[in-house]
C-alpha positions as CSV (number, residue, x, y, z in Angstrom):
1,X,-16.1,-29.4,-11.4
2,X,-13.7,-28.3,-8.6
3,X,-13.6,-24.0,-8.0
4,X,-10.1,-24.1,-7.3
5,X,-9.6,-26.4,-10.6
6,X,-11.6,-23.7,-12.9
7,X,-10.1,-20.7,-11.6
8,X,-6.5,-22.1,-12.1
9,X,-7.6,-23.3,-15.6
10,X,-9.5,-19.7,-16.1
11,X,-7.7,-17.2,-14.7
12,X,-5.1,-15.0,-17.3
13,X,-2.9,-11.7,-16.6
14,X,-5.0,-9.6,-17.6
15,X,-7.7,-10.3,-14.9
16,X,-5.1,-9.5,-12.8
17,X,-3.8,-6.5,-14.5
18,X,-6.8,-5.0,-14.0
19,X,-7.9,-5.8,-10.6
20,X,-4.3,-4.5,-9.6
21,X,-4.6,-1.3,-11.8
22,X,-8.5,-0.4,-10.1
23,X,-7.2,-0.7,-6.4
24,X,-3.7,1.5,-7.2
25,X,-6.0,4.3,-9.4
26,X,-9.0,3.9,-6.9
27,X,-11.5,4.9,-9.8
28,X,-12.3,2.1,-12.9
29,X,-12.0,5.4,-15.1
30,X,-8.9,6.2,-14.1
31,X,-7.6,2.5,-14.3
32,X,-9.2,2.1,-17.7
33,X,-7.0,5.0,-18.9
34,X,-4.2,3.5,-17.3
35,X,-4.8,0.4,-19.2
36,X,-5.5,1.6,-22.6
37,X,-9.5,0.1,-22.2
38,X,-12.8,1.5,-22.5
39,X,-14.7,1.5,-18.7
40,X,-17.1,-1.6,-20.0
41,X,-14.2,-3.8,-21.7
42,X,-12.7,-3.1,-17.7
43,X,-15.9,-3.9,-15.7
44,X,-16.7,-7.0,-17.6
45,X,-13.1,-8.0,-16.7
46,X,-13.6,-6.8,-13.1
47,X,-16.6,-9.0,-13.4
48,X,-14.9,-12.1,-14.9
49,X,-12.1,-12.4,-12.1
50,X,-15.2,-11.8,-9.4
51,X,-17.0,-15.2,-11.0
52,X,-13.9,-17.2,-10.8
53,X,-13.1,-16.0,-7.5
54,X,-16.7,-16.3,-6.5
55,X,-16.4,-13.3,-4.0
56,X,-16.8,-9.2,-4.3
57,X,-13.0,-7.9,-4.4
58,X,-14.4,-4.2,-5.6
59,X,-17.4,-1.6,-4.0
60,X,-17.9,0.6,-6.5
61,X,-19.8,3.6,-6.3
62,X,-19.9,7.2,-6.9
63,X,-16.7,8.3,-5.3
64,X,-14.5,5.5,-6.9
65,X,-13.8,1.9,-6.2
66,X,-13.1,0.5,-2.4
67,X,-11.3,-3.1,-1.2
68,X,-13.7,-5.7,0.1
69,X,-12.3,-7.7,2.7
70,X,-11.7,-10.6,0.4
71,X,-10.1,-7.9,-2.1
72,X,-7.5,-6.8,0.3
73,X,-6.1,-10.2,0.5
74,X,-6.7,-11.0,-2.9
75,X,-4.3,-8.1,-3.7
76,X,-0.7,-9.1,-2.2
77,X,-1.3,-12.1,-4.1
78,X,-2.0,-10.5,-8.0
79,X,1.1,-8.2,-7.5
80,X,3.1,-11.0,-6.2
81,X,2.5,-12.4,-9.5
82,X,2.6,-9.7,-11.8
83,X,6.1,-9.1,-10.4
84,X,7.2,-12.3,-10.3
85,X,6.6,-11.8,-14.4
86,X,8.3,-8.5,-14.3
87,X,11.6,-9.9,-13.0
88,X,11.2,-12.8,-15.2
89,X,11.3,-10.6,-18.3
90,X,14.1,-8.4,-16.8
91,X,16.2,-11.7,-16.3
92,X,16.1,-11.9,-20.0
93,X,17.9,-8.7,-20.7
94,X,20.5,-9.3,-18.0
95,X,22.2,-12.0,-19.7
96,X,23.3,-15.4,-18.7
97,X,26.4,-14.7,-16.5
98,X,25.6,-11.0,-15.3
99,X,25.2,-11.0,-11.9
100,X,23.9,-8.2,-9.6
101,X,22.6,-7.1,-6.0
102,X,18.8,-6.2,-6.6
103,X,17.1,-3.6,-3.7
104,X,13.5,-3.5,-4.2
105,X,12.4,0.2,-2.8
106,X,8.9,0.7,-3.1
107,X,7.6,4.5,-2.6
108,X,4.3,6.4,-2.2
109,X,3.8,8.1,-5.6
110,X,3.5,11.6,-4.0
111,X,6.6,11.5,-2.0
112,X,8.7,10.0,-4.9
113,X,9.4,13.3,-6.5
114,X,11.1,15.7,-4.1
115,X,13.0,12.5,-1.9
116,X,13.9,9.8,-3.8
117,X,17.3,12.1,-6.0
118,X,19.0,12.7,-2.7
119,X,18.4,9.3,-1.2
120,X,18.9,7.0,-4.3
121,X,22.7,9.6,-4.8
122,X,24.0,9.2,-1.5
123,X,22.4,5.2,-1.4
124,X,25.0,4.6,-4.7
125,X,27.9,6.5,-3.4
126,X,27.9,3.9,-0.5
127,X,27.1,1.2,-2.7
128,X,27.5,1.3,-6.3
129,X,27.5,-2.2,-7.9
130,X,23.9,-2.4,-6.8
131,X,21.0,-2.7,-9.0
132,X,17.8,-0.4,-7.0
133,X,14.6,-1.0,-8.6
134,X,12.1,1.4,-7.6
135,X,8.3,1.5,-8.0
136,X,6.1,4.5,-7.0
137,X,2.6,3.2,-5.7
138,X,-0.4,4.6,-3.9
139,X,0.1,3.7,-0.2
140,X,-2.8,0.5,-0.1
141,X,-1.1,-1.1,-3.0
142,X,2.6,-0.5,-1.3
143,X,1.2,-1.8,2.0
144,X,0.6,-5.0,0.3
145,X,3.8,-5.4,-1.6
146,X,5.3,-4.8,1.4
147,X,3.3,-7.9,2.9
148,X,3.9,-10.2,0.1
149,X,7.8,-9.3,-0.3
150,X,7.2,-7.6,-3.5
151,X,9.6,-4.9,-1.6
152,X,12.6,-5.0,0.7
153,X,12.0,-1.4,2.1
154,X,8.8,1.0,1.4
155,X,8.3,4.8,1.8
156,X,4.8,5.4,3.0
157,X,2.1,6.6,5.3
158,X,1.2,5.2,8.4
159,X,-2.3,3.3,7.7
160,X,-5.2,1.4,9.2
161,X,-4.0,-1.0,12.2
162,X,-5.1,-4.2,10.2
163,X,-3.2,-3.1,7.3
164,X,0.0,-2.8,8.9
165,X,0.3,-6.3,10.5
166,X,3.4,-8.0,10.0
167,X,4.7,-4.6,9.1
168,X,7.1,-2.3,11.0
169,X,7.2,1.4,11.3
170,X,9.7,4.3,11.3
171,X,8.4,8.1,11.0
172,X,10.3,10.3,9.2
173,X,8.1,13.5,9.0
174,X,4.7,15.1,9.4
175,X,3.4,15.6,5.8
176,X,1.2,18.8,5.1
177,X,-0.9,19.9,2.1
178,X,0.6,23.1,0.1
179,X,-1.0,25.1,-2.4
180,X,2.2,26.0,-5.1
181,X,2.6,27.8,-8.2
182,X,5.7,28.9,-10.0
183,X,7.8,31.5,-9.3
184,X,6.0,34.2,-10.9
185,X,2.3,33.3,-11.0
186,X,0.2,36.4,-10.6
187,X,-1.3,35.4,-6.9
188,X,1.9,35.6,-5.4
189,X,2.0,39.7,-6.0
190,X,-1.1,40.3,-3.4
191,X,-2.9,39.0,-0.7
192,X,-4.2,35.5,-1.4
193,X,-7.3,33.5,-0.3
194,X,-8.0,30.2,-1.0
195,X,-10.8,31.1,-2.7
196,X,-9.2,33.3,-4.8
197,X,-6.2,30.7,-5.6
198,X,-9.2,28.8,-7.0
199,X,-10.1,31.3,-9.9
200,X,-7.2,29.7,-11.4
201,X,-6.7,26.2,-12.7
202,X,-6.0,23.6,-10.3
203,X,-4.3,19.8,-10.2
204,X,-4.8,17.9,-7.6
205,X,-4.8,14.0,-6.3
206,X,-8.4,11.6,-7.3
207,X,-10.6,11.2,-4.8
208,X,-9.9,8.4,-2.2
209,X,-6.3,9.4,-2.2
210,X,-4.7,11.2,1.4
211,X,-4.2,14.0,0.0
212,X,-7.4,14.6,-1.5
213,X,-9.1,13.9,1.1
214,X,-7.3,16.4,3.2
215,X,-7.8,18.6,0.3
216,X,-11.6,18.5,0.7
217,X,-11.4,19.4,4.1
218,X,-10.0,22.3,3.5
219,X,-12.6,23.3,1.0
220,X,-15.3,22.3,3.2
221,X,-14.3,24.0,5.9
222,X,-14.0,27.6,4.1
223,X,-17.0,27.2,2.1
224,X,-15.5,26.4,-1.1
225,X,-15.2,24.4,-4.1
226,X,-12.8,23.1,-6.8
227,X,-13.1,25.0,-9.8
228,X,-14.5,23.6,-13.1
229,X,-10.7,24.0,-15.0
230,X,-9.6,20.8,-13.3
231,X,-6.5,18.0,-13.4
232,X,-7.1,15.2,-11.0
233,X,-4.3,12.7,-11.0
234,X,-1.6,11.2,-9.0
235,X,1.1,12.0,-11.3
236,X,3.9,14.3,-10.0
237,X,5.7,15.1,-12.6
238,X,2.8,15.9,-14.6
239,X,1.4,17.7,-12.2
240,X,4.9,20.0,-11.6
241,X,4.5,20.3,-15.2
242,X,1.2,22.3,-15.2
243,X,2.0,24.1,-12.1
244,X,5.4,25.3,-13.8
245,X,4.5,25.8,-17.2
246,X,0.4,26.7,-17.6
247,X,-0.1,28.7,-14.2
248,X,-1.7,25.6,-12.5
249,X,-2.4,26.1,-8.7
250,X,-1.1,22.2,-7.4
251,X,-2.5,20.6,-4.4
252,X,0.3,18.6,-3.3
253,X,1.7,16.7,-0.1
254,X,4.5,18.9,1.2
255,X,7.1,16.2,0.8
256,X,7.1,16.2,-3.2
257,X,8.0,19.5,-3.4
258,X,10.9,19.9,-1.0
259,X,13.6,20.5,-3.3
260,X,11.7,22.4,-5.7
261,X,10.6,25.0,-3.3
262,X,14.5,24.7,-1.5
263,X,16.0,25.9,-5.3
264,X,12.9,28.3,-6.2
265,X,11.6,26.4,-8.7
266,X,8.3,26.9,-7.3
267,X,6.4,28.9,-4.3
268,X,4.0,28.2,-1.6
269,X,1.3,30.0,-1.1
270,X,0.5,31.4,2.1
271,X,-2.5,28.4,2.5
272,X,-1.6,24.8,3.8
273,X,-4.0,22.0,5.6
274,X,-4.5,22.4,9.2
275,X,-3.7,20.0,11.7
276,X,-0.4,18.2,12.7
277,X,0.2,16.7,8.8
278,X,0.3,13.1,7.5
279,X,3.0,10.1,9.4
280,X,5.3,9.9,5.9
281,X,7.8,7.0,7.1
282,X,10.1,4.2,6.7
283,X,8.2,0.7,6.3
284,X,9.7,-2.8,6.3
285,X,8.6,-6.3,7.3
286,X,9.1,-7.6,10.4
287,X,11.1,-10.1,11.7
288,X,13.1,-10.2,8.6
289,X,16.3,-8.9,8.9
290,X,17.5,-6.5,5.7
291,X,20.2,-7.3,4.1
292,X,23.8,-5.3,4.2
293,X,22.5,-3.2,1.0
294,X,18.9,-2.7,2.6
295,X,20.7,-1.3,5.7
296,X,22.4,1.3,3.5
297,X,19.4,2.4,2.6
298,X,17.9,3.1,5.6
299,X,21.1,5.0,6.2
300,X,20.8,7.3,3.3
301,X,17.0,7.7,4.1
302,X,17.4,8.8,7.3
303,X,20.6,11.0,6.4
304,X,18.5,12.5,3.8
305,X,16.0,13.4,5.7
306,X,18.1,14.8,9.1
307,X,17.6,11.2,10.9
């Protein structure tokens, strides 16, 4: 029987659902959580789509789960579809004769929290009859939507040269790694180490993440390591949660805690990642021209961020 004819006849959502929730969580663990499954219900899933695709689209091993090749172009395709659902079950609610102007924004997950209020205020004081649907994404899985048109503008780091073909690129800033705490955490009344900050509980981003991984050089290169009282995950406001509420010291890209640390809601310690930072910036397709809405928000972007 024809491949293409089984895995058209074979394939359902939730192969997809999955493959999509591995490569934004980098870890099956993580993505199994995500998903409400044990780890084997997920790998024998994983497994399933890889038979009816009749390729590898995952390496997994002991630091998390990596795109193949073939999985990073199987990717643009599963979240083209998956949001092609989404809108259809939001055109339901809308109602028959409702019309609206729809800007697709999609944003790296870590730099959501501390930039998106001021943009997203000033974007609607320009424009407000328009509809902005926003999705917060680890960068690879932004990249992608970005390719397949899932997005009409994307927040996001500078990447791999093969992933940003067909993509253009505007820096905004130079993102660094703080080391925060609230207000009136016990380390900010002395002189502070980094190994000391770690006698406390920390929350920081999974591994294969940016900011991990610029986490980890830090450790490495002052002989230290991550304490046993741990949080990894990739959610900011969970993670501002833990830092504000439970004493917490949070790893986090300097970008999602702009605001907080502008109003004194939460305090830097005198430790950050070496080096000039992470390219944070504005991504959009190119050779397709934004529309008069997508324009505004580039304006408010920029304005927001002293462009």
């Amino acid at each position: 029987m024809d491949k293409n004819y089984l895995f058209h006849q074979r394939i359902r959502l939730r192969h997809l659902y999955t493959f999509v929730a591995v490569a934004q969580q980098g870890t099956l663990g993580r993505a199994a959580e995500t998903l409400n499954l044990s780890q084997p219900a997920l790998s024998k899933t994983l497994n399933e789509l890889e038979a009816l695709t009749g390729a590898s689209l995952l390496e997994r091993g002991r630091l998390g789960a990596r795109l193949t090749a073939m999985g990073k172009q199987f990717l643009p395709h599963a979240v083209r579809v998956l949001d092609a659902l989404n809108h259809a079950g939001q055109s339901f609610s809308m109602g028959v004769n409702e019309e609206s102007t729809v800007l697709r924004l999609g944003v790296l997950t870590t730099a959501a929290l501390g930039m998106l209020p001021s943009i997203l205020n000033h974007f609607h004081q320009q424009q407000p009859n328009t509809l902005v649907q926003v999705a917060t994404l680890h960068n690879n899985v932004l990249l992608a939507g970005l390719r397949a048109s899932e997005f009409d503008v994307g927040i996001g780091r500078m990447a791999a040269p093969e992933l940003m073909v067909g993509l253009s690129y505007e820096l905004l800033f130079l993102e660094s790694l703080q080391l925060v705490v609230r207000p009136d955490h016990p380390l900010l009344s002395d002189s502070v180490t980094l190994f000391r900050a770690l006698n406390w509980p920390v929350v920081i981003s999974p591994e294969g993440t940016a900011p991990r991984r610029i986490a980890d050089i830090m450790l490495q290169e002052q002989g230290c390591r991550l304490p046993e009282t741990l949080v990894e995950t990739s959610a900011t406001s969970l993670a501002r949660q833990l830092a504000l509420r439970y004493g917490y010291v949070w790893f986090v890209p300097s970008g999602a805690i702009k605001e907080d640390l502008a109003h004194n809601a939460l305090a830097a310690l005198p430790i950050a990642s070496r080096g000039p930072g992470e390219p944070v910036g504005i991504i959009t397709r190119t050779g397709h021209p934004l529309s008069a809405e997508g324009e505004v928000m580039l304006a408010s972007i920029r304005k927001s961020h002293g462009g």
